[in-house]
N, C-alpha and C positions, 0 to 999 in steps of 0.2 A: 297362290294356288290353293292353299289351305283354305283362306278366307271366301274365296269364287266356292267351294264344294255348299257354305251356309250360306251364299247368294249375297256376298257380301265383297266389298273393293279395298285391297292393300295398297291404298294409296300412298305417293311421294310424300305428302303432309304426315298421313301415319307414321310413316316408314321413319320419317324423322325425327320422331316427338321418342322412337324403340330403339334411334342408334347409337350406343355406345353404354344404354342402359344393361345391367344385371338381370341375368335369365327372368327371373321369377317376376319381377317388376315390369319387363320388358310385357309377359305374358299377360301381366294383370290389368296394363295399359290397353294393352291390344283388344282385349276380352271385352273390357269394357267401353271401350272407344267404337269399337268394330258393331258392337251391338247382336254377333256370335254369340248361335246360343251352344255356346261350348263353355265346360273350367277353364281356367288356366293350366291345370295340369292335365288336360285331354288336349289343348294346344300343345305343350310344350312334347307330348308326346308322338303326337301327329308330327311336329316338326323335326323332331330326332329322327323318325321315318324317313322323314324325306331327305334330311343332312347325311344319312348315312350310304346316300343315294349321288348325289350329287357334292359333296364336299371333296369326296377324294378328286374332285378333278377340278378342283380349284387349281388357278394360275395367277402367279402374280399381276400387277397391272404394271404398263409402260414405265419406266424410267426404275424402279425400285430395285432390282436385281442390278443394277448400275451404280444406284446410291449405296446400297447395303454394301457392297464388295470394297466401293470405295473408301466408305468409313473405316470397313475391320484393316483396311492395307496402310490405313494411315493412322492406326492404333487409337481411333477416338472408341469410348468406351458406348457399347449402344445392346439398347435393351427392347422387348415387345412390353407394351402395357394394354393386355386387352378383358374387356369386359366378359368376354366368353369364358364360359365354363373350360375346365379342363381337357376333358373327355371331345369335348365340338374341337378345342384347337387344336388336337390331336388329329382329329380328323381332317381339318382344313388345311392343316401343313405335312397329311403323312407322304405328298405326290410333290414336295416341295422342300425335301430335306437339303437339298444345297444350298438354300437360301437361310432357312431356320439354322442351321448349324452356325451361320456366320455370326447369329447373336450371342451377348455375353451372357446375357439372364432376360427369363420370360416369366411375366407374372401373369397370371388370367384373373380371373373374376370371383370366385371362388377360394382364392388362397386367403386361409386362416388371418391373414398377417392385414387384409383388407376390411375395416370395420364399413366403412361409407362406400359407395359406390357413386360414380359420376352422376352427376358434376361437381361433388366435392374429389378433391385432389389425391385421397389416401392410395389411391393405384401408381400415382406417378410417385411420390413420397417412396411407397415401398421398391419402386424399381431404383431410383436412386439411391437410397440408403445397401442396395444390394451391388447394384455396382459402386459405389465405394468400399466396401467388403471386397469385393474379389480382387477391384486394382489398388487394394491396399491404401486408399489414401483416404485420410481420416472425414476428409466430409467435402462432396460435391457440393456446390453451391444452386441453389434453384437459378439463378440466373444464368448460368451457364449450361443451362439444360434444353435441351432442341425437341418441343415432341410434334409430331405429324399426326394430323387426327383428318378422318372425312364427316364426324359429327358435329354438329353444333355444339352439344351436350359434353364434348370429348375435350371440344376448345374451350366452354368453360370450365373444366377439369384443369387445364393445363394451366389457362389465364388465374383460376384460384389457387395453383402451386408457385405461383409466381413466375414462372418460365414461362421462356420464348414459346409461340407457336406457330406454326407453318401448317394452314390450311388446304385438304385437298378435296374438296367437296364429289361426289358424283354431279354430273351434271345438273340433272333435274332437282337434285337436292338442292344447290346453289342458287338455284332460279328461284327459293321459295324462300331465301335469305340471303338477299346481293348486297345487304349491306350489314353482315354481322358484325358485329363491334367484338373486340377479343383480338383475333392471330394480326400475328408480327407480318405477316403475308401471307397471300390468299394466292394457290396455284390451279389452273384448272388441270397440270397433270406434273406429274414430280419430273418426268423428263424437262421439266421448266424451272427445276430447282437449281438455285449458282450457290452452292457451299459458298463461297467467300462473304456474301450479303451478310452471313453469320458468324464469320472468319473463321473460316474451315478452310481447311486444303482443297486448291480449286482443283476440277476435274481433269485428272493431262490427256481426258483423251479428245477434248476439244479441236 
């Protein structure tokens, strides 16, 4: 929407190369890929215009509010690890607090404790190293770590932390990488997800 106003296309290719990247860089890509004659920082502002418009009524997608409930009742320890700023995921989870509550710890893209941003690993590192702090146990192991990404960029995050990854692509995004190399499994929606493949407690409500 932003990009249509400089006559210009937010394509599925685009939209890929910006997902699971860090605001500023995401902007800087975009700016210069797009060929917008805008800053990055008249992007990025234009866009919090619009987030602050449309985020509150973000809904989860299929199957998530299913998985998420299941994990917290079966005491596995689980965390968000997301590239968005603080203030955006704030926003994108304020119509969604039943679901957000059920995490142990949320790290965004902007905490301090994040030197690198995706596709190097330091976002999942800090969320692990955080839940081993709160369930007391002196160190999770990356191999025992499950994370769900819908970016390319986010599964080589995961794949460089050494953890499992469990891909959910948007459609159209999948289409433009059907055969990414990286996750442990590739789902086209998480209501397709069988905890046990992972040896998780399987679903009772099967």
């Amino acid at each position: 929407e932003i990009l249509a106003r400089y006559g210009k296309v937010y394509s599925f290719e685009l939209k890929s190369k910006l997902m699971g990247l860090r605001e500023r860089e995401s902007a800087e890509i975009l700016v210069r890929e797009s060929g917008a004659d805008m800053t990055p920082d008249e992007y990025l502002h234009e866009r919090y215009l619009l987030q602050l418009e449309r985020f509150p009524h973000c809904v989860p997608l299929p199957g998530v509010m299913r998985l998420v409930k299941h994990l917290k009742e079966k005491n596995i320890p689980i965390a968000v690890a997301t590239s968005s700023y603080r203030k955006n995921f704030n926003l994108k989870s304020m119509n969604n607090q039943p679901l957000f509550t059920l995490f142990d710890v949320i790290v965004c893209g902007d905490d301090p404790a994040i030197k690198n941003g995706k596709p190097n690993p330091d976002i999942f590192y800090v969320a692990r190293d955080r839940l081993s702090e709160k369930f007391g146990r002196e160190n999770i192991q990356n191999e025992d770590c499950l994370v769900f990404e819908d970016s390319p960029i986010g599964v080589q995050a995961g794949v460089n932390a050494s953890m499992k990854v469990c891909w959910v692509p948007d459609e159209n995004i999948g289409r433009l990488y059907p055969d990414l190399q990286g996750p442990t499994v590739s789902l086209n929606s998480l209501e397709d997800f069988d905890p046990v493949y992972f040896g998780l407690p399987a679903f009772e409500d099967n």
